[in-house]
Biotite code that builds the C-alpha atoms (Angstrom):
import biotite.structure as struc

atoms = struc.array([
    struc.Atom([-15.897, -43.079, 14.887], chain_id="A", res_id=1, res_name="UNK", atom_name="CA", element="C"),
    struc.Atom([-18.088, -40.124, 13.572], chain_id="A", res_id=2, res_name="UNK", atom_name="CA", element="C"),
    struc.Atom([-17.832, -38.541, 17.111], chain_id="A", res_id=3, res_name="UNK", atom_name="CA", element="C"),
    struc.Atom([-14.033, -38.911, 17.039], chain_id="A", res_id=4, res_name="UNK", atom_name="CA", element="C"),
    struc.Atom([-13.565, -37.172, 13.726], chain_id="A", res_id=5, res_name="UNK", atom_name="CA", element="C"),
    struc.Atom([-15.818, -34.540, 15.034], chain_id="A", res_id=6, res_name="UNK", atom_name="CA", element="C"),
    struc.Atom([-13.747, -34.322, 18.210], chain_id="A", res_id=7, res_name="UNK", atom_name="CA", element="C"),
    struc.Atom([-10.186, -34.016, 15.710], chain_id="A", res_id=8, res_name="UNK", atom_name="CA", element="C"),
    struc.Atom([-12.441, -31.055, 14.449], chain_id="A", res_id=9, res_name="UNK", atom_name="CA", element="C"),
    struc.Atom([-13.051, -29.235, 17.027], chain_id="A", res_id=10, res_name="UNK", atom_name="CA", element="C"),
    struc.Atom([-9.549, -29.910, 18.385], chain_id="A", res_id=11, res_name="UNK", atom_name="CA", element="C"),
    struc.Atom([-7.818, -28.599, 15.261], chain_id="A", res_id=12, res_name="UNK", atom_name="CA", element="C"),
    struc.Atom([-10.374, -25.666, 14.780], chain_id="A", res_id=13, res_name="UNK", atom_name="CA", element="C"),
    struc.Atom([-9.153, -24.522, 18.540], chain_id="A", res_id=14, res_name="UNK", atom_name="CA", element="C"),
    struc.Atom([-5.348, -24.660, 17.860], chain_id="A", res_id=15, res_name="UNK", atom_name="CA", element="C"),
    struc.Atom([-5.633, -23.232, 14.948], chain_id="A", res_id=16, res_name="UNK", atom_name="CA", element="C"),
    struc.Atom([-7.943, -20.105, 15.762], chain_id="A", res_id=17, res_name="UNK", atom_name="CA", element="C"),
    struc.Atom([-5.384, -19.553, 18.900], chain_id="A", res_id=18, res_name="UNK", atom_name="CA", element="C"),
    struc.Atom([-4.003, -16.075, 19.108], chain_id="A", res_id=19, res_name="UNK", atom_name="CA", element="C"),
    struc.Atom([-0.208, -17.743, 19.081], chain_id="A", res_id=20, res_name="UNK", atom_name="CA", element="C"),
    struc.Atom([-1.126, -19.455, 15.823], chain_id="A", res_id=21, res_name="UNK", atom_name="CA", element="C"),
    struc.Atom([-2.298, -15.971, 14.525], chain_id="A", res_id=22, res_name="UNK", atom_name="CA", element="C"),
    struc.Atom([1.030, -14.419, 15.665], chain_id="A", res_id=23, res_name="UNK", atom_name="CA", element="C"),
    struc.Atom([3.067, -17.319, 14.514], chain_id="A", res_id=24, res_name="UNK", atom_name="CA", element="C"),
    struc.Atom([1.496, -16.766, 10.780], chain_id="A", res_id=25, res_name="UNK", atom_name="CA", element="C"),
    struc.Atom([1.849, -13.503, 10.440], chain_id="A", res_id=26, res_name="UNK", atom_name="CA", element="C"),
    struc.Atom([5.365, -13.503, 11.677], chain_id="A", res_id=27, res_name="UNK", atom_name="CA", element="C"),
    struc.Atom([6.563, -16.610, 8.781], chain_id="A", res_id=28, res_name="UNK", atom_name="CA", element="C"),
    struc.Atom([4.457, -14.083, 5.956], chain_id="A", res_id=29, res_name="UNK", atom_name="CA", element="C"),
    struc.Atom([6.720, -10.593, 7.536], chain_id="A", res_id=30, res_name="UNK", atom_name="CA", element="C"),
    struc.Atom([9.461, -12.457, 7.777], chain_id="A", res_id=31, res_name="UNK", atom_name="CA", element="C"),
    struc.Atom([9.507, -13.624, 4.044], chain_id="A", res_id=32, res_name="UNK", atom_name="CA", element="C"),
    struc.Atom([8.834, -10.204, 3.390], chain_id="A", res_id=33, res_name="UNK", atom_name="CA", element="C"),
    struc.Atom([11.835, -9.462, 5.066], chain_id="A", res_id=34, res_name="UNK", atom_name="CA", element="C"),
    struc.Atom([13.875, -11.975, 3.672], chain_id="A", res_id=35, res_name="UNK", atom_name="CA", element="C"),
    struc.Atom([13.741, -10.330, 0.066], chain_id="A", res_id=36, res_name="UNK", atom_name="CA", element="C"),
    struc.Atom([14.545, -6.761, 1.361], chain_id="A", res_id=37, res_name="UNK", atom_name="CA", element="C"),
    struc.Atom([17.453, -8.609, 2.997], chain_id="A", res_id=38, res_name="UNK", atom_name="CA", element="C"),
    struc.Atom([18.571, -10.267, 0.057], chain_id="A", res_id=39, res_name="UNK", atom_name="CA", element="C"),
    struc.Atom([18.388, -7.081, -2.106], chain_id="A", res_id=40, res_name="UNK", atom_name="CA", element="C"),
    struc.Atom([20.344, -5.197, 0.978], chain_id="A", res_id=41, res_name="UNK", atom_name="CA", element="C"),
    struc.Atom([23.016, -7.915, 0.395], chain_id="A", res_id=42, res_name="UNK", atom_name="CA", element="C"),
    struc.Atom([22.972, -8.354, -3.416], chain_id="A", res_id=43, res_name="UNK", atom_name="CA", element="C"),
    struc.Atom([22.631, -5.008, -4.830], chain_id="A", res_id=44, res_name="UNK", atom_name="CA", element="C"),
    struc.Atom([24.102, -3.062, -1.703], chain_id="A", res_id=45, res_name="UNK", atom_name="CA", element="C"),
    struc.Atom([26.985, -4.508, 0.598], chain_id="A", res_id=46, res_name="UNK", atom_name="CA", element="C"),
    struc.Atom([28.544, -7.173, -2.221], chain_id="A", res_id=47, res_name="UNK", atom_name="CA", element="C"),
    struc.Atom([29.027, -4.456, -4.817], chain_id="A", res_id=48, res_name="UNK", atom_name="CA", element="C"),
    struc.Atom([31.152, -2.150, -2.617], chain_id="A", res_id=49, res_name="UNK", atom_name="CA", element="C"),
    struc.Atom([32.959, -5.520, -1.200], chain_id="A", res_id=50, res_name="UNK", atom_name="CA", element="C"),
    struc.Atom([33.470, -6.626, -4.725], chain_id="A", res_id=51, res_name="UNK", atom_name="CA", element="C"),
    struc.Atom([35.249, -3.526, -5.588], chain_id="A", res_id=52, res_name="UNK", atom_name="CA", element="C"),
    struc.Atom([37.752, -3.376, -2.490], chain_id="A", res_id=53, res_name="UNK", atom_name="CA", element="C"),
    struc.Atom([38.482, -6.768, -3.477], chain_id="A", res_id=54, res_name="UNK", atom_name="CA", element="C"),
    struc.Atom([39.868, -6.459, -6.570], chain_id="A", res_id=55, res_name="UNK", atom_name="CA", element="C"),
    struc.Atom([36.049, -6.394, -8.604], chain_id="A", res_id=56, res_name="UNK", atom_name="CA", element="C"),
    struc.Atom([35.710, -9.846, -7.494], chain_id="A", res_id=57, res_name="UNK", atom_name="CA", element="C"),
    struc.Atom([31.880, -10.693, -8.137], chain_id="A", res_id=58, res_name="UNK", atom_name="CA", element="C"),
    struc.Atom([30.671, -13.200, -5.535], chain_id="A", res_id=59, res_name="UNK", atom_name="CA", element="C"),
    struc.Atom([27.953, -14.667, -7.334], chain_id="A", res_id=60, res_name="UNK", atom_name="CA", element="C"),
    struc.Atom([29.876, -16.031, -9.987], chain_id="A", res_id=61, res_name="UNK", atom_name="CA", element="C"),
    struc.Atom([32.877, -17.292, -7.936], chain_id="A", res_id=62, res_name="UNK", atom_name="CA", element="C"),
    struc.Atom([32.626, -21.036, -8.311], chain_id="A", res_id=63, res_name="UNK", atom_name="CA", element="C"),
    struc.Atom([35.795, -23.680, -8.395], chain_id="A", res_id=64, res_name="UNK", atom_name="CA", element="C"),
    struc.Atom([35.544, -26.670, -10.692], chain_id="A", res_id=65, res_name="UNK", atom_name="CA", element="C"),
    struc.Atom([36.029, -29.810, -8.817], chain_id="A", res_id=66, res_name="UNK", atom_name="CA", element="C"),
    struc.Atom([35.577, -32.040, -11.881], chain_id="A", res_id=67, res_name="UNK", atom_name="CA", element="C"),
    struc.Atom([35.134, -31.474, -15.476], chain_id="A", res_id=68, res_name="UNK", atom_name="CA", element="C"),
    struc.Atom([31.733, -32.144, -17.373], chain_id="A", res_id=69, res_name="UNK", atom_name="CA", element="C"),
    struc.Atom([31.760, -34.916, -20.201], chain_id="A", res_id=70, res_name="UNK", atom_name="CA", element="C"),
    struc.Atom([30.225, -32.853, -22.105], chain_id="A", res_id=71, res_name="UNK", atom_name="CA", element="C"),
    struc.Atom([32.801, -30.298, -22.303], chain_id="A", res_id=72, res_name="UNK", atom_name="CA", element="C"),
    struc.Atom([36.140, -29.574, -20.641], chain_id="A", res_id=73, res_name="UNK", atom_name="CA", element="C"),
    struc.Atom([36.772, -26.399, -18.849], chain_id="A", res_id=74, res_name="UNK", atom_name="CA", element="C"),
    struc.Atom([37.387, -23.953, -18.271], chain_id="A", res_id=75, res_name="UNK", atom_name="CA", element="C"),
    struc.Atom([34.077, -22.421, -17.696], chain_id="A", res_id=76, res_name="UNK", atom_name="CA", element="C"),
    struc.Atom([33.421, -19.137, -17.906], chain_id="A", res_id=77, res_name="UNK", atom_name="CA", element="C"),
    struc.Atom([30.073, -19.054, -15.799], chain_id="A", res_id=78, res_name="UNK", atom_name="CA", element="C"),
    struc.Atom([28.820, -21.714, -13.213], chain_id="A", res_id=79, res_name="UNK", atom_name="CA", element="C"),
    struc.Atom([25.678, -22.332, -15.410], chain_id="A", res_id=80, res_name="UNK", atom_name="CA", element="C"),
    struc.Atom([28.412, -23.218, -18.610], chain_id="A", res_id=81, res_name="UNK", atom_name="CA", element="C"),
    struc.Atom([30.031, -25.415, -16.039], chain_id="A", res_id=82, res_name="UNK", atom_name="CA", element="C"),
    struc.Atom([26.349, -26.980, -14.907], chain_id="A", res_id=83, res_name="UNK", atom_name="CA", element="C"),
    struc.Atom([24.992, -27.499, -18.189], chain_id="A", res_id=84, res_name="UNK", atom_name="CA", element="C"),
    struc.Atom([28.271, -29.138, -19.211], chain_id="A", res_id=85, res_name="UNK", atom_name="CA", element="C"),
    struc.Atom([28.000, -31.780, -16.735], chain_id="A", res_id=86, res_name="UNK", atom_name="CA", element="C"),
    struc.Atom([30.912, -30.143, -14.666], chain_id="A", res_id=87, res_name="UNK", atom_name="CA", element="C"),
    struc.Atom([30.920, -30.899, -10.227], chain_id="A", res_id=88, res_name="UNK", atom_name="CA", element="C"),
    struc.Atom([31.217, -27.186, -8.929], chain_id="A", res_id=89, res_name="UNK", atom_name="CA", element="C"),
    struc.Atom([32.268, -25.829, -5.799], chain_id="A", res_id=90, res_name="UNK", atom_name="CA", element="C"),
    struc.Atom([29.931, -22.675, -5.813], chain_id="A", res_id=91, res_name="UNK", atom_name="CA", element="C"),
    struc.Atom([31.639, -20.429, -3.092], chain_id="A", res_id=92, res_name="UNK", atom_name="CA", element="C"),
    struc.Atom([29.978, -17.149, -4.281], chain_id="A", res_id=93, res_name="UNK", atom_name="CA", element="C"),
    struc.Atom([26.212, -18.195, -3.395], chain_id="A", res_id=94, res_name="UNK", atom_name="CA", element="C"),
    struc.Atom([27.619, -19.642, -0.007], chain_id="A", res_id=95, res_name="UNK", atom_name="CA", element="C"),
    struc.Atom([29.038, -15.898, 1.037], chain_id="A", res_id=96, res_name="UNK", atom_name="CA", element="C"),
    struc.Atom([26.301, -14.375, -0.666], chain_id="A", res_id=97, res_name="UNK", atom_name="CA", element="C"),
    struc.Atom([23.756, -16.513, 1.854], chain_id="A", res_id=98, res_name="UNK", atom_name="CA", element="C"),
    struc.Atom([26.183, -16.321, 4.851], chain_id="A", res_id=99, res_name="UNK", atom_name="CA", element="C"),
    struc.Atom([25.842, -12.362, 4.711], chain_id="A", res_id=100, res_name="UNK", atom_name="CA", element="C"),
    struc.Atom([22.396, -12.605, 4.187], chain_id="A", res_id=101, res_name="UNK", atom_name="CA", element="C"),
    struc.Atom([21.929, -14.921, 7.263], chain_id="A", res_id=102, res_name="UNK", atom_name="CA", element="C"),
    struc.Atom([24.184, -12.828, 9.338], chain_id="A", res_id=103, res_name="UNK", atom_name="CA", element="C"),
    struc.Atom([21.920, -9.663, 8.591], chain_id="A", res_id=104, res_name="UNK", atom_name="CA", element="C"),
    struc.Atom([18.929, -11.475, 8.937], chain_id="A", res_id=105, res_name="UNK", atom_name="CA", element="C"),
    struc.Atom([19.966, -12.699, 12.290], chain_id="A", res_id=106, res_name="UNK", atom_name="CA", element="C"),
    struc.Atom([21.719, -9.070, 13.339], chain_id="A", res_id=107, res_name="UNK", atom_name="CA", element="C"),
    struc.Atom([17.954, -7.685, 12.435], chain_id="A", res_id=108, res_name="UNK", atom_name="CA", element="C"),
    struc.Atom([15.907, -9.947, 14.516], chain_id="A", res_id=109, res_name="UNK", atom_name="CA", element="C"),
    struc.Atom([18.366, -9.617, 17.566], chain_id="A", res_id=110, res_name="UNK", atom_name="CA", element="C"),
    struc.Atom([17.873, -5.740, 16.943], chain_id="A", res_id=111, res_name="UNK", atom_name="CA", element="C"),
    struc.Atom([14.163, -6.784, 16.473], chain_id="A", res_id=112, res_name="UNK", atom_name="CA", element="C"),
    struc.Atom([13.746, -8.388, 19.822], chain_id="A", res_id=113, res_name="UNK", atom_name="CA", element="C"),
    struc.Atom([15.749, -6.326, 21.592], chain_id="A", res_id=114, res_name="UNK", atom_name="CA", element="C"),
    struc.Atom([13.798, -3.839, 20.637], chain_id="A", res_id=115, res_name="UNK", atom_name="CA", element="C"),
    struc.Atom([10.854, -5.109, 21.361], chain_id="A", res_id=116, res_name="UNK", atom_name="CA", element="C"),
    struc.Atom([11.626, -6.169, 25.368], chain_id="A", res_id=117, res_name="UNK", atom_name="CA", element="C"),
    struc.Atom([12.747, -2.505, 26.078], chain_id="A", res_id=118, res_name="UNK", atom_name="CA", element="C"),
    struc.Atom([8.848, -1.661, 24.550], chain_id="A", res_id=119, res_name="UNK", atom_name="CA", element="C"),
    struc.Atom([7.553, -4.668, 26.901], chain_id="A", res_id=120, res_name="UNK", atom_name="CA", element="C"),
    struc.Atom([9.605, -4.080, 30.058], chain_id="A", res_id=121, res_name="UNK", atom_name="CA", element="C"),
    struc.Atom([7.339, -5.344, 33.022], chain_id="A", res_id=122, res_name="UNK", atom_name="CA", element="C"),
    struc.Atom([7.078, -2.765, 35.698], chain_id="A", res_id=123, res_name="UNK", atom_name="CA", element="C"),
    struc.Atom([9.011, -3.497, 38.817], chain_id="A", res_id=124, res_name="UNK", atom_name="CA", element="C"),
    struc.Atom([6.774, -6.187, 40.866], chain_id="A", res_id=125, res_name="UNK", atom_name="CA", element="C"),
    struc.Atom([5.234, -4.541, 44.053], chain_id="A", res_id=126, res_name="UNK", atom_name="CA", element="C"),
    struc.Atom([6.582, -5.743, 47.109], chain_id="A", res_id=127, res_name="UNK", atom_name="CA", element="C"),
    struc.Atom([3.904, -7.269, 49.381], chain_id="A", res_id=128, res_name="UNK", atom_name="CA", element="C"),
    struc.Atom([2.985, -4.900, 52.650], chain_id="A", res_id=129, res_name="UNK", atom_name="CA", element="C"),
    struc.Atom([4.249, -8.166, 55.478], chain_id="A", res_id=130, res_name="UNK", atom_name="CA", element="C"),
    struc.Atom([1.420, -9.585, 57.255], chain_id="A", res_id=131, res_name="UNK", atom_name="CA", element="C"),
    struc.Atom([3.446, -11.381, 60.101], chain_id="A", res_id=132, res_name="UNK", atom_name="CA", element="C"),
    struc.Atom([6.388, -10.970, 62.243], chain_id="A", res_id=133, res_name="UNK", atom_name="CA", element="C"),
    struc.Atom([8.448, -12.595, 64.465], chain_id="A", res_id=134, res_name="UNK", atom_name="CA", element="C"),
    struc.Atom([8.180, -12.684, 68.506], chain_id="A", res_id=135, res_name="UNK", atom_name="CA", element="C"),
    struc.Atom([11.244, -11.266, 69.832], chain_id="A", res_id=136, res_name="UNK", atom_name="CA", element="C"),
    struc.Atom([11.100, -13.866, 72.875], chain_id="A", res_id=137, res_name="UNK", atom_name="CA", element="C"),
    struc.Atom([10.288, -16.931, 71.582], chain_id="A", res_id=138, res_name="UNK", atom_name="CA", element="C"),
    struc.Atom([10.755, -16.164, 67.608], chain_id="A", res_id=139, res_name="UNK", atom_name="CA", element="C"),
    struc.Atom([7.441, -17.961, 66.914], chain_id="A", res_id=140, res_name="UNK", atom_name="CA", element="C"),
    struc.Atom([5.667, -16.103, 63.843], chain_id="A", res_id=141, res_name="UNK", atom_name="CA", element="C"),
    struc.Atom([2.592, -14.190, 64.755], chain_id="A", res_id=142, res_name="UNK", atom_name="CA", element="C"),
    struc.Atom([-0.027, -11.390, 63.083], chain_id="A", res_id=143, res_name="UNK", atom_name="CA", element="C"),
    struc.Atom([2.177, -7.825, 62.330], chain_id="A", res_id=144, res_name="UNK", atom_name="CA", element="C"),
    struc.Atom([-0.720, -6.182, 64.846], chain_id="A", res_id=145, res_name="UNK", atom_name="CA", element="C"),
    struc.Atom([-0.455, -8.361, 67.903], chain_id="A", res_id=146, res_name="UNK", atom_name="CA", element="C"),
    struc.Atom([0.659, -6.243, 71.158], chain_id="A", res_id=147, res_name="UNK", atom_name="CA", element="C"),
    struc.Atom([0.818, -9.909, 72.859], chain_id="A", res_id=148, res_name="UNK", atom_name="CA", element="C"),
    struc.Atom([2.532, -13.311, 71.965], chain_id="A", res_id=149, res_name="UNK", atom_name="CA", element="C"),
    struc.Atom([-0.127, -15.765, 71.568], chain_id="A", res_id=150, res_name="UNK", atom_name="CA", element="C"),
    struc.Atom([2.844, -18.570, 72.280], chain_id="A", res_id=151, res_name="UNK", atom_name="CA", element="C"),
    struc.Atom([4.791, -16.906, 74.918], chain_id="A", res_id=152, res_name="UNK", atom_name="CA", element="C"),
    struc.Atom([2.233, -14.406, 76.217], chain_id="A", res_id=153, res_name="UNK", atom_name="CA", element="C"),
    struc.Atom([5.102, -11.480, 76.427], chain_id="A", res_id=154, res_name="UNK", atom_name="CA", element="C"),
    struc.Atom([3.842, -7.974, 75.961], chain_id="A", res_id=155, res_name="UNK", atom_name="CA", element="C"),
    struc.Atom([5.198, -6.679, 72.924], chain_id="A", res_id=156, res_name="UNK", atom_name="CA", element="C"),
    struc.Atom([6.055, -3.062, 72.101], chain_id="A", res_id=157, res_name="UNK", atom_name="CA", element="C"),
])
């Protein structure tokens, strides 16, 4: 028992020391990073100006009450009225405000990774110098520097 626990151990201290594990780490810690500079991008840059064209509609607090609260009736002037009321919301705004976000997350990491395999293109793969070739006579393969068929015995030129 001891010796499998040790064995788990050793096993888990080799996965996780991996350079992939390392990688995969510090990727989820940028990529939270990233997620708030994309969520400022969204809420404090590209909804404003969208909010304007569209009639100063603010996103954020679009909601659409689907039932009443028992605590009070609506209408509700914010969704957290309508939530602390008791009142089933619809809340539309924070779906479009995470739909951009995900769609300029995602345009970002395709941008990312294409990016990325232009920096990692593999250079063209050498093609191998041919060590045989083929008997015109008989078409049997033989060595490239044979002058005579070893199946056929014709003289080759």
């Amino acid at each position: 028992m001891v010796t499998y626990i040790k064995n788990l151990f050793t096993d888990f201290k080799n996965f996780a020391v991996k350079g992939n594990m390392v990688d995969m780490a510090v990727g989820i810690i940028l990529g939270a990073a990233f997620n708030g500079v994309v969520n400022s991008i969204v809420k404090d840059l590209i909804m404003p100006p969208i909010s304007l064209l569209l009639s100063k509609i603010n996103f954020s607090g679009l909601f659409f009450t689907l039932k009443d609260g028992s605590a009070v009736a609506g209408p509700y002037a914010s969704i957290e009225a309508a939530q602390s009321a008791g009142a089933v919301v619809l809340n539309l705004g924070a779906f479009i405000n995470n739909a951009i976000s995900f769609l300029i997350t995602a345009w970002a990491v395709f941008m990312l990774v294409k990016i990325v395999s232009k920096l990692r293109k593999e250079p063209a793969p050498v093609e191998a110098v041919p060590t045989t070739k083929e008997c015109p006579f008989c078409k049997s393969v033989i060595n490239i520097n044979a002058v005579k068929c070893p199946n056929c015995t014709s003289d080759l030129k």
